[in-house]
BAFI-3210 file (N, C-alpha, C; in Angstrom, 3 decimals, decimal comma, padded with zeros to 6 digits):
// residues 196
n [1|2|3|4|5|6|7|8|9|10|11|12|13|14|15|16|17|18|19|20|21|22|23|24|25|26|27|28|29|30|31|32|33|34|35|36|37|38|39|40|41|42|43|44|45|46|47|48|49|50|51|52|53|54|55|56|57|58|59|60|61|62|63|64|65|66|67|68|69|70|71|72|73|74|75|76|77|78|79|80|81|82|83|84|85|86|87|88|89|90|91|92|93|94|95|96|97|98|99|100|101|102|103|104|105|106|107|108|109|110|111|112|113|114|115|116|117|118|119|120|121|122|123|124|125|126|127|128|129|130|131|132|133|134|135|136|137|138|139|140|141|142|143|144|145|146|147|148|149|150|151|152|153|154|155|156|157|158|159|160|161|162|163|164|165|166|167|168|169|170|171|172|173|174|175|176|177|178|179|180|181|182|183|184|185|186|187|188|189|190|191|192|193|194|195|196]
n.u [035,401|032,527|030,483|028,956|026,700|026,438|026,725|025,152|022,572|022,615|021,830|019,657|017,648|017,990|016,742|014,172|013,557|012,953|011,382|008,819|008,548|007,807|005,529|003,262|003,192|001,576|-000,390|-001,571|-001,900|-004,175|-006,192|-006,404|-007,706|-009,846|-011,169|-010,903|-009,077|-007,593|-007,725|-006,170|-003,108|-001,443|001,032|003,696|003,773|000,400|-000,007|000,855|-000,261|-003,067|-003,757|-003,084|-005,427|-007,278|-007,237|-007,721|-008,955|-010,829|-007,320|-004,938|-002,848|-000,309|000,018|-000,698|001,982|003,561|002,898|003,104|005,636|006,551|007,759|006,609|006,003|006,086|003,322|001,810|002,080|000,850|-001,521|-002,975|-003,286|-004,339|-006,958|-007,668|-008,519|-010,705|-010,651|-009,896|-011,398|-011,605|-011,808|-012,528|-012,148|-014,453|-013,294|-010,664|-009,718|-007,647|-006,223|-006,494|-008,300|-007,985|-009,925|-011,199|-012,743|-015,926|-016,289|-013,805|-013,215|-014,558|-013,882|-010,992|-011,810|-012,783|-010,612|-009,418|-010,372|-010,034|-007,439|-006,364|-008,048|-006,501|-003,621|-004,418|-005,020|-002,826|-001,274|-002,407|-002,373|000,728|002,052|002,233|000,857|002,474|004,699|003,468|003,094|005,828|006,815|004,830|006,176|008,608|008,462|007,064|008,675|011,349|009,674|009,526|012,250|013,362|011,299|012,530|014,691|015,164|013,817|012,549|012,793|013,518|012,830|011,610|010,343|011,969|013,897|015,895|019,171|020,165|022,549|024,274|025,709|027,136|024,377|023,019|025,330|025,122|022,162|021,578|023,722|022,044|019,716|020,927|021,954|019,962|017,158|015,341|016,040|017,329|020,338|021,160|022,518|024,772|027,884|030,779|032,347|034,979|036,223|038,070]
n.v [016,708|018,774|020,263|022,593|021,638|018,966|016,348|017,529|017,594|015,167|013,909|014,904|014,204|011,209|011,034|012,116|010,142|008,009|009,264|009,853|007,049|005,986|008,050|007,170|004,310|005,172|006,287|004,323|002,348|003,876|004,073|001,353|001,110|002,807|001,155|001,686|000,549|-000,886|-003,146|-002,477|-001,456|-003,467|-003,763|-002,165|-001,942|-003,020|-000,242|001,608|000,662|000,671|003,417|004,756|003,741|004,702|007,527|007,268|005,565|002,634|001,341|-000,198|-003,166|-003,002|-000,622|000,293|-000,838|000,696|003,053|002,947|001,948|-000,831|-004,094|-006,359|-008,599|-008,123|-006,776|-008,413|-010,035|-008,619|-007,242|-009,664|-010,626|-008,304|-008,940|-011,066|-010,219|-008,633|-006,098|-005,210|-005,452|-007,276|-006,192|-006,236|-004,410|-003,272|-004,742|-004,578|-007,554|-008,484|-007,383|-006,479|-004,884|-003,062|-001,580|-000,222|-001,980|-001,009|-000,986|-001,159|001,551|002,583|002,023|003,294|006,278|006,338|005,577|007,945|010,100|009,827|009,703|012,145|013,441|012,262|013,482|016,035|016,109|015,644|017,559|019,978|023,080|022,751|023,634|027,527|029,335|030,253|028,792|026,330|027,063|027,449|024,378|023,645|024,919|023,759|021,206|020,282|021,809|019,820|017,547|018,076|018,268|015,791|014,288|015,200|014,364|011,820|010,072|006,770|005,684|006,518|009,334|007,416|005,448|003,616|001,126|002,596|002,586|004,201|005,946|005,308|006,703|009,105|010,267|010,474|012,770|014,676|015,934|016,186|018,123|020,109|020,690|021,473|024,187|025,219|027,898|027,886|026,122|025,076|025,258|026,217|029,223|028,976|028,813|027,122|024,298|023,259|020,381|017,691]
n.w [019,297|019,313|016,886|016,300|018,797|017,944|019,880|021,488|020,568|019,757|022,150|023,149|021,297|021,735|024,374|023,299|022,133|024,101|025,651|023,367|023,034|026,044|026,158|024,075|024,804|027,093|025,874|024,643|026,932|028,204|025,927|025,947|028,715|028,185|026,151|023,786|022,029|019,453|016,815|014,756|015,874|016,300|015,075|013,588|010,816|010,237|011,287|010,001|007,054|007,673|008,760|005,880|004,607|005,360|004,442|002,212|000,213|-001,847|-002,417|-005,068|-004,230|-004,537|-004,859|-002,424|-001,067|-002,030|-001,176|001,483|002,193|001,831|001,504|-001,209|000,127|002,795|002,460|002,180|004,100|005,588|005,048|005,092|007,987|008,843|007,444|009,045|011,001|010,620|009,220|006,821|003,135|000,539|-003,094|-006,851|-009,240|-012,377|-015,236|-014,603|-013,392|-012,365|-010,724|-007,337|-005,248|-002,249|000,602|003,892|006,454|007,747|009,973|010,914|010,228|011,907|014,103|013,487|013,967|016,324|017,791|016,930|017,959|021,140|020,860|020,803|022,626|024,953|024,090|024,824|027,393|028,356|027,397|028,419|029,777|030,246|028,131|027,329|025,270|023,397|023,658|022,279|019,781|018,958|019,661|017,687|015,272|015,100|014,979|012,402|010,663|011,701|010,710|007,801|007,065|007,299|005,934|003,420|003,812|004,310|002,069|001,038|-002,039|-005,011|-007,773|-009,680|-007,729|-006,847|-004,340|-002,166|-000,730|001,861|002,593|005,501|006,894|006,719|005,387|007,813|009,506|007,775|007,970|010,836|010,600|009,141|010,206|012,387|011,649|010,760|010,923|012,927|014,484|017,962|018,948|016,688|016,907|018,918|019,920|017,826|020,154|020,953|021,945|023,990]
ca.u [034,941|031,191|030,883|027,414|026,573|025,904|026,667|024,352|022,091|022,139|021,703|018,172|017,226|017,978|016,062|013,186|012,503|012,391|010,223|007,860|007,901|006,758|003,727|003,241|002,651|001,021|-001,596|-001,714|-002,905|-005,222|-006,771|-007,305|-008,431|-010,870|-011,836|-011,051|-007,517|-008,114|-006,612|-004,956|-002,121|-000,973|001,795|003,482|003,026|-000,690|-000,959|000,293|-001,989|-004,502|-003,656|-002,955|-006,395|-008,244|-007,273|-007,550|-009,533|-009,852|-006,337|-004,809|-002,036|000,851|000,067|-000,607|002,969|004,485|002,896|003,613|007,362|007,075|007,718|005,314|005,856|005,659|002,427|000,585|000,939|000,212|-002,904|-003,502|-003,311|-006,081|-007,831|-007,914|-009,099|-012,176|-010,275|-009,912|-011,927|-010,872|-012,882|-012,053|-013,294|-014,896|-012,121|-009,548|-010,391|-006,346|-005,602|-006,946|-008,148|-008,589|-010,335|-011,222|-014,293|-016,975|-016,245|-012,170|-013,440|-015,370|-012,376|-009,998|-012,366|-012,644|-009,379|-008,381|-010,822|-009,513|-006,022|-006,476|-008,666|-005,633|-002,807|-005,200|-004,904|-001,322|-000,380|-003,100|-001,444|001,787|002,302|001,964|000,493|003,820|005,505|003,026|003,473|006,996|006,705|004,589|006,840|009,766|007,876|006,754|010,484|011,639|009,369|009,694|013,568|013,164|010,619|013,354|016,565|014,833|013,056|013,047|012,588|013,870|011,714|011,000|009,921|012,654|013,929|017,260|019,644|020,560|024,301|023,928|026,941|027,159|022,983|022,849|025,771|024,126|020,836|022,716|024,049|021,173|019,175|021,598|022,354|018,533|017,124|014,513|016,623|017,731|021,280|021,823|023,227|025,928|028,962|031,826|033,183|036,149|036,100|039,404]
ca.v [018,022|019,153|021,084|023,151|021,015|018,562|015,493|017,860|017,265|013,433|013,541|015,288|012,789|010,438|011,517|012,244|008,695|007,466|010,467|009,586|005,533|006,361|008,533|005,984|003,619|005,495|006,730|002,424|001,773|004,825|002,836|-000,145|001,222|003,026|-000,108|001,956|000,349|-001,824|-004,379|-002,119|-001,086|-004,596|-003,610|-000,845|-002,115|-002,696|001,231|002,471|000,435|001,506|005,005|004,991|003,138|005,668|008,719|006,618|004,036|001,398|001,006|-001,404|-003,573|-002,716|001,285|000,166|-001,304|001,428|004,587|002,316|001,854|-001,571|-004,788|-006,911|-010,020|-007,546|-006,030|-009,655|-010,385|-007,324|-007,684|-010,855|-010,015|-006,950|-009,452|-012,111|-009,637|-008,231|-004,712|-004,873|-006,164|-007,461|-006,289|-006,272|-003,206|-004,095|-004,026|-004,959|-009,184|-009,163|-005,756|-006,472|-003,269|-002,635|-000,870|-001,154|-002,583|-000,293|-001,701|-000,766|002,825|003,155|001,823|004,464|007,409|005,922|005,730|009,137|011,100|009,376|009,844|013,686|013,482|011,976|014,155|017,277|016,441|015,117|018,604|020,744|023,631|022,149|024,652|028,617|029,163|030,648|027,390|025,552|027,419|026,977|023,218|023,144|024,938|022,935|020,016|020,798|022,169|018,502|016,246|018,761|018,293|013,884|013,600|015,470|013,657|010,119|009,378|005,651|005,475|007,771|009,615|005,975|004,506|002,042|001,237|003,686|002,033|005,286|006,074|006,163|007,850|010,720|011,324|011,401|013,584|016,054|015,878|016,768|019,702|020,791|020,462|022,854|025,330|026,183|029,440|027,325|025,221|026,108|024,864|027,684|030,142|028,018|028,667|025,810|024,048|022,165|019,008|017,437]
ca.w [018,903|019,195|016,034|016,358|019,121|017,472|020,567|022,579|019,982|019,598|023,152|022,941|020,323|022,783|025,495|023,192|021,574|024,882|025,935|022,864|023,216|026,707|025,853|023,117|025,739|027,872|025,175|024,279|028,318|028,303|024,557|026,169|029,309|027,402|025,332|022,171|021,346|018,025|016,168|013,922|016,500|016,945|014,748|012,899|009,119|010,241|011,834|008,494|006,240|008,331|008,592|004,561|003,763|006,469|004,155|000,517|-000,564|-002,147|-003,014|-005,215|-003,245|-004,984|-004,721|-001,100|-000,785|-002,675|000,386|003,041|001,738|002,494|000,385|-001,733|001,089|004,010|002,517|002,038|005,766|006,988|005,152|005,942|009,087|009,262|007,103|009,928|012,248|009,961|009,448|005,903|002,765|-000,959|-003,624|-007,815|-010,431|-013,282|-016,199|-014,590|-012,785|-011,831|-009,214|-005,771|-004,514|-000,635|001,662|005,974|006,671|008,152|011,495|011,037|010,370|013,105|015,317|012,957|014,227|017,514|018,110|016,748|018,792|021,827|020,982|020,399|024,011|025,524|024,160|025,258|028,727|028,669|027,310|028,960|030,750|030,476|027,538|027,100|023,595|022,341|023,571|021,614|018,730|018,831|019,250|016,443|014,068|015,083|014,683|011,275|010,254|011,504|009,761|006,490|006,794|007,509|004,388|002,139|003,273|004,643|001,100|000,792|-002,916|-006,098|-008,786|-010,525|-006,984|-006,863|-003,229|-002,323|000,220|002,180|003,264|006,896|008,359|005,281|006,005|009,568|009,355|006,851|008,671|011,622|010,470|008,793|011,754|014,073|010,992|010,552|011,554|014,127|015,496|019,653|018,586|015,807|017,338|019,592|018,824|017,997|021,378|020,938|023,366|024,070]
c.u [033,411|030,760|028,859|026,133|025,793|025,850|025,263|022,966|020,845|021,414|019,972|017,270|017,196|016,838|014,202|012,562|012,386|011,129|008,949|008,309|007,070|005,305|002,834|002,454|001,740|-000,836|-002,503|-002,775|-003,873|-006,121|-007,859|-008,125|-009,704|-012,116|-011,853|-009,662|-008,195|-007,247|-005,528|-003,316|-001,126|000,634|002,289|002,931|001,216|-001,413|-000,664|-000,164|-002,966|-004,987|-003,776|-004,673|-007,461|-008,520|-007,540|-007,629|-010,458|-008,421|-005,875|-003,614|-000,684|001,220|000,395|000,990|003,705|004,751|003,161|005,103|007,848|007,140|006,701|005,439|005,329|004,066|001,484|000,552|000,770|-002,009|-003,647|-004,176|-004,508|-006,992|-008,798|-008,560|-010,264|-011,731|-010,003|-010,876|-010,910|-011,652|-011,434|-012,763|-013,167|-013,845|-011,172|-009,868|-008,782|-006,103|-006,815|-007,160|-008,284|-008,601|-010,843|-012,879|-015,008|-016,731|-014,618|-012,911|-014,299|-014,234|-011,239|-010,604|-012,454|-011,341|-008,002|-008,753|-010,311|-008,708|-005,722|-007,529|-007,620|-004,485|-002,855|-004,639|-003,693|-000,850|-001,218|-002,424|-000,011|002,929|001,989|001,774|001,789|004,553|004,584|003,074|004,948|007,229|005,719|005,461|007,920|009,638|007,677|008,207|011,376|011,086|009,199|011,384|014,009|012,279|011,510|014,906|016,047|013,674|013,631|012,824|012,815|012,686|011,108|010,788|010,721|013,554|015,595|017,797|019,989|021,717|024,279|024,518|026,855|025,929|022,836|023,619|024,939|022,787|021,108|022,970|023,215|020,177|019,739|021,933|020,796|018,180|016,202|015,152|017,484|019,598|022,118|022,763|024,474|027,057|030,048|032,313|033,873|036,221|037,507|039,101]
c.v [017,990|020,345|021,072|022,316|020,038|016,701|015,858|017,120|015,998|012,705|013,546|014,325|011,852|010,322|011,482|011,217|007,790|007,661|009,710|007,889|005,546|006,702|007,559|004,758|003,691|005,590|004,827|002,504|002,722|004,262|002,121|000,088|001,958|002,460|000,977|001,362|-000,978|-002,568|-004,020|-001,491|-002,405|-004,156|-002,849|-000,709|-001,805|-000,938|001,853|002,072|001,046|002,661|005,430|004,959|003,883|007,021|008,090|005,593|003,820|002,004|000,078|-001,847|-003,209|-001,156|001,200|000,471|000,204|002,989|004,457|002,416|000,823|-002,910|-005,660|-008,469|-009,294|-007,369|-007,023|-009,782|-009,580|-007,354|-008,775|-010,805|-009,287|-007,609|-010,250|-011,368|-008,719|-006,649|-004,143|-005,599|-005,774|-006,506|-006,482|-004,999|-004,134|-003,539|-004,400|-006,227|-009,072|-008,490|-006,275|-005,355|-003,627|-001,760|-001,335|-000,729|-001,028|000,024|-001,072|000,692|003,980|003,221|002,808|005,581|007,489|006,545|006,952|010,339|010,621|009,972|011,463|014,302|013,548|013,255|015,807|017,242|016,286|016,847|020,072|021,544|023,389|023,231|025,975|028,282|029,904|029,268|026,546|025,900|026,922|025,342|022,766|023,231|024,300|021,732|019,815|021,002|020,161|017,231|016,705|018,133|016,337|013,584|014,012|014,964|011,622|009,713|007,824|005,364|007,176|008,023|008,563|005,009|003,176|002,168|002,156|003,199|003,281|005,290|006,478|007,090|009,397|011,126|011,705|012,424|014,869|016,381|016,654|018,093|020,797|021,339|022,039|023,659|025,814|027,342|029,164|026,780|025,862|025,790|025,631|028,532|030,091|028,572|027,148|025,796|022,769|021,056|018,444|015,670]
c.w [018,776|018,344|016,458|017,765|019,064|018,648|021,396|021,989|019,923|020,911|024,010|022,333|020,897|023,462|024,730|022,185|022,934|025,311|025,005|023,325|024,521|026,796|024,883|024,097|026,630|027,259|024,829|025,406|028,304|027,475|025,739|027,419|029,169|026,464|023,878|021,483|020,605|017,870|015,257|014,396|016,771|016,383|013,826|011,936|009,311|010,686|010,289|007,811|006,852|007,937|006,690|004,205|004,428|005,784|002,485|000,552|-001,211|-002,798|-003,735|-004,516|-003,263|-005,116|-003,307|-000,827|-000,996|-000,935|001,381|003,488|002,328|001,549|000,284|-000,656|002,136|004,068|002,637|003,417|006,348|006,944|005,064|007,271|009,888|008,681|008,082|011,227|011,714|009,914|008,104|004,690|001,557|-001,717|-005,485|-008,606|-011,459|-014,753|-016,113|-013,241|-012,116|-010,465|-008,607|-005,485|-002,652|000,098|003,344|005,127|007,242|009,933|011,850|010,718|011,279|014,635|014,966|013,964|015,605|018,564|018,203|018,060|020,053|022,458|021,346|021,998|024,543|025,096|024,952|026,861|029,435|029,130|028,247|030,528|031,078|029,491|027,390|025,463|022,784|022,368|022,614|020,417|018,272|018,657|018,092|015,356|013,843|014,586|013,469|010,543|010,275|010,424|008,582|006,082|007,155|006,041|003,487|002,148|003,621|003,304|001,088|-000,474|-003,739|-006,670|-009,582|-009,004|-006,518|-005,365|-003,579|-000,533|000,768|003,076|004,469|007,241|007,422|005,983|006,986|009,925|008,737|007,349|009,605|011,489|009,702|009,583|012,535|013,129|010,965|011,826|012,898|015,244|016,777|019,523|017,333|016,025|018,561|018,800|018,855|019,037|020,727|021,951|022,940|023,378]
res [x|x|x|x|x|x|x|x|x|x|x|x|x|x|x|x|x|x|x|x|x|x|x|x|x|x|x|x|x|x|x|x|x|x|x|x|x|x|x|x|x|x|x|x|x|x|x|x|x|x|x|x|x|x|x|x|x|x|x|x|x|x|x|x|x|x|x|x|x|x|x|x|x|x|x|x|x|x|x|x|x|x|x|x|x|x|x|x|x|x|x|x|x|x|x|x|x|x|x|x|x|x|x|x|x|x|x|x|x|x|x|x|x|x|x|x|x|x|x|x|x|x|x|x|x|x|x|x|x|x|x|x|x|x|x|x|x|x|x|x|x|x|x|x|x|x|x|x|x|x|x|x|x|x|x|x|x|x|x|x|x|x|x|x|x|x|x|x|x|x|x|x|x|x|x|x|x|x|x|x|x|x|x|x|x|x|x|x|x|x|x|x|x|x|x|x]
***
């Protein structure tokens, strides 16, 4: 049974993490053939430190860990890591000798800015003409609607921050059908097909 079509769905989803790892890749070789692809892409943990410590810093390590949503082992070699490649620095405030704060070097924020204007070059010409400005509207608000309706059912941590194992088959279900019941979604107005 394909209730709201919701196989059609999964099938889209499909299609469109290939779709993005592709461009993903594509935007990568464009980087390097550019000579703006950095050290902070090597790996995901390191793009979101990055990205985190690009919009807020200094941090201390354990706030770090907490926005990243990643654990206190993960977070040492990640920044290890950006350490070993001159992308982040230590420092201490005065008051408190124990909390590590960190922020990117000078040099990592030049490669952040680098890298964004670039990226935002590249997607320009990917999408350039490819969309009518209603279609782009539309893929924004969908877009927007999606990652509104992923930050409020994919929280990895409760109101006290403490990690939250999440019930796959129940959420993706409920996601699912939240997804194809909204008033955006192209899957709304479907009606139920029975499949044998």
């Amino acid at each position: 049974m394909d209730i709201n079509g919701v196989k059609e769905y999964g099938k889209l989803m499909d299609k469109m993490q290939v779709a993005y790892t592709n461009l993903v890749a594509t935007m990568e070789w464009e980087l390097f053939r550019r000579g703006a692809y950095s050290g902070f892409l090597d790996d995901i943990y390191m793009r979101k430190v990055s990205a985190i410590l690009d919009r807020q810093s200094p941090l201390p390590t354990h706030v770090l860990a907490e926005k990243a949503h990643i654990s206190p082992k993960c977070i040492h070699r990640t920044l290890k890591k950006l350490e070993e490649k001159g992308l982040i620095e230590r420092s201490k405030q005065e008051g408190n000798k124990k909390t590590q704060y960190i922020s990117l070097t000078e040099s990592a924020k030049k490669d952040m800015k680098t890298h964004s204007e670039n990226s935002q070059e590249i997607m320009q010409s990917i999408f350039n003409g490819a969309l009518s400005e209603n279609e782009r509207m539309q893929m924004l608000t969908a877009t927007e609607t999606l990652l509104n309706i992923f930050e409020k059912c994919c929280a990895f941590a409760d109101t006290d921050n403490k990690p939250v194992q999440p019930a796959h088959v129940h959420f993706s279900y409920d996601l699912t059908q939240h997804v194809l019941s909204s008033k955006t979604s192209p899957f709304a107005n479907r009606k139920n097909k029975k499949t044998p």
